[in-house]
C-alpha positions as CSV (number, residue, x, y, z in Angstrom):
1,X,7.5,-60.4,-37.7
2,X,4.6,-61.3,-39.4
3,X,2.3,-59.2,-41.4
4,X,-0.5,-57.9,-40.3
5,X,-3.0,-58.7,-42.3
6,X,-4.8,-62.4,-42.5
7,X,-3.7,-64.3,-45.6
8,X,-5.7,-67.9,-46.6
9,X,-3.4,-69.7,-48.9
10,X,-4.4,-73.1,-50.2
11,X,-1.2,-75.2,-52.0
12,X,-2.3,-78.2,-54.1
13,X,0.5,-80.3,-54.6
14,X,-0.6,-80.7,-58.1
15,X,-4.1,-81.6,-59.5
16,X,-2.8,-84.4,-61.8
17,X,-0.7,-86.4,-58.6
18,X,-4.0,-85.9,-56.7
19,X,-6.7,-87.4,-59.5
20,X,-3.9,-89.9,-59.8
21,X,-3.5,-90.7,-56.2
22,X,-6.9,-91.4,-56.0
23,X,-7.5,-93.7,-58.9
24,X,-4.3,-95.8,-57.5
25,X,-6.1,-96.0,-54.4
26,X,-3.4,-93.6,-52.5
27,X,-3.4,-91.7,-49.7
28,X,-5.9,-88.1,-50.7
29,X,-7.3,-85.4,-49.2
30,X,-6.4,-82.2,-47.2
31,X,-5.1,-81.2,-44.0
32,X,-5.3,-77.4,-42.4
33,X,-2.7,-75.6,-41.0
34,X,-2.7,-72.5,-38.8
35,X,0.7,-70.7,-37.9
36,X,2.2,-67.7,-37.4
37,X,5.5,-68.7,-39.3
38,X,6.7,-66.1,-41.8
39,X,5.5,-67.0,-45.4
40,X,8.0,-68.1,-47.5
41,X,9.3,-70.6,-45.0
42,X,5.3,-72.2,-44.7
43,X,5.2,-72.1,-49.0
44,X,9.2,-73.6,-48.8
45,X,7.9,-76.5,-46.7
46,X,4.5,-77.6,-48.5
47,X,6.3,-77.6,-51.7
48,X,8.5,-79.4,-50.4
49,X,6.2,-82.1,-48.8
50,X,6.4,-85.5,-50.5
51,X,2.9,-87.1,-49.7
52,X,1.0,-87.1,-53.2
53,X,-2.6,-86.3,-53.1
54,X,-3.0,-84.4,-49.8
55,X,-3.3,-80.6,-50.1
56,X,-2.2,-78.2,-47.2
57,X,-4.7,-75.3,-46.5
58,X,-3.5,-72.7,-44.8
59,X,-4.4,-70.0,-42.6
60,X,-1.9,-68.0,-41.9
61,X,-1.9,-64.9,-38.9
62,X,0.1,-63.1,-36.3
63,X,0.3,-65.0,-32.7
64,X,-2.6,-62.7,-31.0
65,X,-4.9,-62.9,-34.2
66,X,-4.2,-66.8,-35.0
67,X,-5.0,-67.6,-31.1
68,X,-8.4,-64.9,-30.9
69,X,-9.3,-67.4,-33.9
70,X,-8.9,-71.0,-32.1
71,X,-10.7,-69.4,-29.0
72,X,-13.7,-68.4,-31.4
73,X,-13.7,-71.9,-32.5
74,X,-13.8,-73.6,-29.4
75,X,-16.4,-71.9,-28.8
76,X,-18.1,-72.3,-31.3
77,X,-18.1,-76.4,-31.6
78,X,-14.5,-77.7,-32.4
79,X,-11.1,-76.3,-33.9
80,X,-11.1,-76.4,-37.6
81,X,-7.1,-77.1,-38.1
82,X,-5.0,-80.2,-37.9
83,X,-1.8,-79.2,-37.2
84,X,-0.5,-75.7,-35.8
85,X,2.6,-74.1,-36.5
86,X,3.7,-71.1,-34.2
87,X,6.4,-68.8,-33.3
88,X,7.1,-69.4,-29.7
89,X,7.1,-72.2,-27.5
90,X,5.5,-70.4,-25.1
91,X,1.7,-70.1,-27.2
92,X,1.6,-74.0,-27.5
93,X,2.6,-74.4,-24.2
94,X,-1.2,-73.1,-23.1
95,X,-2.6,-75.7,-25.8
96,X,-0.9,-78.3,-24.2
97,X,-1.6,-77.2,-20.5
98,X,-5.3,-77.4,-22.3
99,X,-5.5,-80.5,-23.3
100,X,-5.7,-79.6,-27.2
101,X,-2.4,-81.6,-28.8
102,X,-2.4,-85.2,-30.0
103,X,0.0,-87.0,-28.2
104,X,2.2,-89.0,-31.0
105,X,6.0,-89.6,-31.3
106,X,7.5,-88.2,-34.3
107,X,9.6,-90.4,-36.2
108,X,12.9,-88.5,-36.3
109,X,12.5,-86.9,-33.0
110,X,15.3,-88.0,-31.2
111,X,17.0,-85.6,-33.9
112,X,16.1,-82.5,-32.3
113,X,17.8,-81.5,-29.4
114,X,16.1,-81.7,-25.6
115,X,15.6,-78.3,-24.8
116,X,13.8,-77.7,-27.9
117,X,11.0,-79.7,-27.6
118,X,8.4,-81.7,-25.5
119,X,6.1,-84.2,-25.3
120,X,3.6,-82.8,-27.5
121,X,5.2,-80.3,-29.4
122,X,8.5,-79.7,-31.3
123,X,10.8,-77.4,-32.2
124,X,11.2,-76.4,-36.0
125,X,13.7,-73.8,-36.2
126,X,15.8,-71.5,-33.8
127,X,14.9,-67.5,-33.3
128,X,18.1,-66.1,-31.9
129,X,17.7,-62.2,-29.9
130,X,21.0,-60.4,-30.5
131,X,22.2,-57.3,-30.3
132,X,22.2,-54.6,-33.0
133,X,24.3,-52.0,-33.3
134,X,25.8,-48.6,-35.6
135,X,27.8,-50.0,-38.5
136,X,31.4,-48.8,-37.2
137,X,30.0,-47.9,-33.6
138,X,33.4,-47.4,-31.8
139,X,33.5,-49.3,-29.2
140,X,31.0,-51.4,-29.9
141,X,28.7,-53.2,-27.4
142,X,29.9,-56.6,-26.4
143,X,27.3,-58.2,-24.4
144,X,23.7,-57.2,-22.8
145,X,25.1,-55.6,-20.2
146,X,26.2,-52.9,-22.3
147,X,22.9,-52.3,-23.7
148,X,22.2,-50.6,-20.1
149,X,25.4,-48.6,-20.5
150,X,24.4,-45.0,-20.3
151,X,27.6,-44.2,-23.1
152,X,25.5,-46.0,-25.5
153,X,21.9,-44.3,-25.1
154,X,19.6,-44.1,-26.3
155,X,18.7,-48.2,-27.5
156,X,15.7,-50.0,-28.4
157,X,14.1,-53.3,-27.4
158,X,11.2,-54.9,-27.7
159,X,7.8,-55.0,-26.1
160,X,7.6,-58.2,-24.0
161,X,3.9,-57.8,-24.1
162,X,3.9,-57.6,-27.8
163,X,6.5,-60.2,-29.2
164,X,7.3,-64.1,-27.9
165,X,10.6,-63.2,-28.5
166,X,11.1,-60.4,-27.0
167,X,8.9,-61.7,-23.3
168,X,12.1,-65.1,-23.7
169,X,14.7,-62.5,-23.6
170,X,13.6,-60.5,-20.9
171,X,12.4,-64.2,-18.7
172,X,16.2,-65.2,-19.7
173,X,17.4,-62.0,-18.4
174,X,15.2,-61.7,-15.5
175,X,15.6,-65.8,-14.2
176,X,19.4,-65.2,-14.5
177,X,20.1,-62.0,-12.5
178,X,16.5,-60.4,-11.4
179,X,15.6,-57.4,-12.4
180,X,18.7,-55.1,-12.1
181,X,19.1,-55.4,-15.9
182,X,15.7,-53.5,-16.4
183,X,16.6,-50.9,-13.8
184,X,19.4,-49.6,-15.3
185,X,18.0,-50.1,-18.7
186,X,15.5,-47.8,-17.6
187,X,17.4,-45.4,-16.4
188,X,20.0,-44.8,-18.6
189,X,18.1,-44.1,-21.6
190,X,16.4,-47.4,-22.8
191,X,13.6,-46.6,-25.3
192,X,11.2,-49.9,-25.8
193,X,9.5,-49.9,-29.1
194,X,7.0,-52.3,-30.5
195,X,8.9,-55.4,-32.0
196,X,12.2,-56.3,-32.6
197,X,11.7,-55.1,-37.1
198,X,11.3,-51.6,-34.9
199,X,14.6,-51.8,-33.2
200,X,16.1,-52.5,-36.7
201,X,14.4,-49.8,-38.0
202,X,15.3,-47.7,-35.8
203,X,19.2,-48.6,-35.0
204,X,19.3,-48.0,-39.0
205,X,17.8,-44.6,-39.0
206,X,20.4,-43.1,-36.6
207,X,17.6,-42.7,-33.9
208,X,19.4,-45.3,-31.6
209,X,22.7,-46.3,-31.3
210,X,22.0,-50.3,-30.8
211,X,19.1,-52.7,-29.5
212,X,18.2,-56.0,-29.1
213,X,16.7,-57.8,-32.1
214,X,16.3,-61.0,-33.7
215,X,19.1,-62.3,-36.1
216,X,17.0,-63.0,-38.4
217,X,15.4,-59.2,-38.8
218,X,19.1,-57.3,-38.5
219,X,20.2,-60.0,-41.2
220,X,17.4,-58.9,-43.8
221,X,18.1,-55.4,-43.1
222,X,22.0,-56.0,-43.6
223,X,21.4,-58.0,-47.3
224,X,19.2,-54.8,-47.9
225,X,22.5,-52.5,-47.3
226,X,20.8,-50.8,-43.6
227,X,24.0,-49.5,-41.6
228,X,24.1,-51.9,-39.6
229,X,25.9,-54.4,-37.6
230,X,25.2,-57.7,-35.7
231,X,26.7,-58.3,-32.2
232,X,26.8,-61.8,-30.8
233,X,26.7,-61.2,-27.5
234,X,27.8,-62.2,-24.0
235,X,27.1,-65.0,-23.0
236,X,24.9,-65.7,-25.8
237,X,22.1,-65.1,-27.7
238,X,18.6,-66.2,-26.6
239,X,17.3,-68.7,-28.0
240,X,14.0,-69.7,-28.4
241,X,12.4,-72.5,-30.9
242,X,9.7,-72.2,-33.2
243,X,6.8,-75.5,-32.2
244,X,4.9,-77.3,-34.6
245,X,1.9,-79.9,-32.8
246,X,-1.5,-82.1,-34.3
247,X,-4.1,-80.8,-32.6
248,X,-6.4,-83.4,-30.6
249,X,-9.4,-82.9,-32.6
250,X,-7.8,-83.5,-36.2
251,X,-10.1,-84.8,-38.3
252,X,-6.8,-86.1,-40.7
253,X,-4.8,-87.2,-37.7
254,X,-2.0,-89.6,-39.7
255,X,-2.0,-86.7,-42.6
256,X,-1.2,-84.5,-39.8
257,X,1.5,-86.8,-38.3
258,X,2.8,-87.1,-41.5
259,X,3.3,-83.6,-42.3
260,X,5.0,-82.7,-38.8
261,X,7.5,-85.8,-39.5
262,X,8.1,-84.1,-42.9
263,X,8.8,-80.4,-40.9
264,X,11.3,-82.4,-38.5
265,X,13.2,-84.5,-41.1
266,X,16.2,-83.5,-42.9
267,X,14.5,-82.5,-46.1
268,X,11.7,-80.5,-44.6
269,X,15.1,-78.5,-41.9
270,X,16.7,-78.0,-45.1
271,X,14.0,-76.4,-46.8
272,X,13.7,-74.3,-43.8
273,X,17.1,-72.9,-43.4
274,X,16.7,-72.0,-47.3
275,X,14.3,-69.2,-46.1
276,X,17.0,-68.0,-44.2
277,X,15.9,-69.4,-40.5
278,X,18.4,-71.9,-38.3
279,X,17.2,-75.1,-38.2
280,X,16.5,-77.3,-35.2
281,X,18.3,-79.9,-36.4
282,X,22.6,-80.0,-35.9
283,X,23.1,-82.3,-39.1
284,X,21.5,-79.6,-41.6
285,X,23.7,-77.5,-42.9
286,X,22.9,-73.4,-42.2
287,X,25.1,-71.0,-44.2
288,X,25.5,-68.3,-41.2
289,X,28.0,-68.1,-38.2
290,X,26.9,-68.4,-34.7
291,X,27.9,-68.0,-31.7
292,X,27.2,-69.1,-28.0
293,X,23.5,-69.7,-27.2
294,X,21.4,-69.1,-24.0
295,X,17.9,-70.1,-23.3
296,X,15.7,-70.3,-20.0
297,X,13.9,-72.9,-18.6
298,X,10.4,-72.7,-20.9
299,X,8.1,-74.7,-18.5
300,X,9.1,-72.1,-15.8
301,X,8.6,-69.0,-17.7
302,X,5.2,-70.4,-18.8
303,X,4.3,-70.6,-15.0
304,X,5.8,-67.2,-14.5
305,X,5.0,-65.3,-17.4
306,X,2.0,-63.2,-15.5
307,X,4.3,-62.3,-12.6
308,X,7.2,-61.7,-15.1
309,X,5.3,-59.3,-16.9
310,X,3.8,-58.0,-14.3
311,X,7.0,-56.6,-12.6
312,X,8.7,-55.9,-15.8
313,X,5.5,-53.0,-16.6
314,X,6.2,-51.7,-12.8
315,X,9.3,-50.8,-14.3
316,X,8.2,-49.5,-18.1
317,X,4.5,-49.1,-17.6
318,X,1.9,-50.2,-20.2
């Protein structure tokens, strides 16, 4: 998850491309990010970007602080970014259903799959909720079902109310077989913790036996040496995409454009998945095994998040 602290980073390409960008008459300038994507996979892809003379300023935050900001600004007279980067497909979701995303047509975007983007925004890289589990936990869990087994309490998963990916696994759960799922969960001994770092944190310390997490987090933990294993479960792991979008009000609208055709193309994927995070993209190579993949209908869990939450805190409170 991202840190919690805010971060401005400002990348120049490189002063002496810039100075000579402009005296060739070339493309210059600057466009502004904001994003919630972890860091090294934001610095991975502006070094990367192959458009001379046009620095990327960043502002870089969790999901809650990043939108508190944009609200502030509109506010205030006008969003100050170009482009916006997030963790979820859910968060852009409400900038589109605003009215705040250029509408353009990406120039490889018939390369990422269907269910990962939309009209406005696209998908950038895959987040995949697995389970986690006791290195040598015998037997081991097999699918979520078993998360609710009572043989394997206590486990930890994540607050839906706290993490995007946590409030996809629990619509994906919920819109496939209601709520029965939760019920068990939270009666057999189901513990819910902040995010899904906690659940790794706390799978590795002994205090639980498994829990749902994000690949991504149990894979850190595992190159670290935690005693830990990952679980591909039954029927899959839920998957949700990571969206990138030009905001209406850009003042560098065809630098932003640009710079999202650079996120979507092969190079920009592959300097993606070299921070460790799948790429949206089938033709870039990824070094990790994965399994089966589930994901539910986004447009309907954005129209049903409220109620979703709403019954899933009958259940756990908060």
């Amino acid at each position: 998850m991202p840190e919690t602290t805010l971060r401005r980073l400002v990348v120049t390409l490189t002063a002496v491309a810039v100075l000579g960008a402009c005296a060739d008459g070339a493309e210059s300038g600057s466009i502004t990010l904001y994003t919630s994507v972890t860091q090294n996979t934001v610095d991975a892809v502006i070094e990367s970007f192959p458009v001379e003379g046009v620095d990327v300023e960043v502002f870089r935050a969790p999901t809650g602080e990043l939108n508190a900001r944009i609200a502030a600004e509109r506010r205030e007279g006008g969003i100050q970014a170009d482009v916006l980067w997030l963790t979820d497909p859910l968060s852009m979701q409400q900038y589109d259903a605003d009215g705040l995303l250029w509408d353009f047509t990406p120039a490889e975007v018939d390369q990422i799959p269907a269910e990962f983007r939309s009209d406005r925004f696209w998908g950038t890289r895959l987040l995949s909720m697995i389970i986690v589990q006791q290195a040598g936990l015998d037997p081991g869990l097999r699918g979520w079902d078993d998360l609710a087994d009572p043989d394997y309490a206590p486990v930890a998963f994540p607050d839906p109310g706290f993490a995007g990916s946590a409030l996809g696994a629990m619509a994906y759960l919920v819109m496939a077989d209601g709520y029965g799922f939760y019920e068990r969960l939270a009666t057999s001994g189901g513990v819910q913790v902040n995010s899904p770092g906690d659940v790794v944190t706390g799978v590795a310390e002994g205090r639980f036996s498994a829990g749902m997490t994000l690949a991504f987090s149990a894979r850190g933990a595992i190159d670290k040496g935690s005693p830990i294993e990952i679980v591909w479960p039954e029927p899959g792991a839920i998957v949700l995409y990571s969206p990138i979008a030009v905001f209406a009000s850009a003042a560098e609208p065809e630098k932003a454009e640009e710079f999202v055709d650079f996120v979507l193309s092969r190079d920009g994927q592959e300097a993606i998945a070299e921070t460790g995070w799948q790429p949206v993209r089938d033709d870039v190579a990824w070094d990790f095994e994965v399994g089966p993949i589930v994901t539910p209908s986004w447009p309907e869990v954005f129209d049903r998040q409220d109620e979703l939450l709403n019954d899933y805190r009958e259940i756990f409170g908060g």
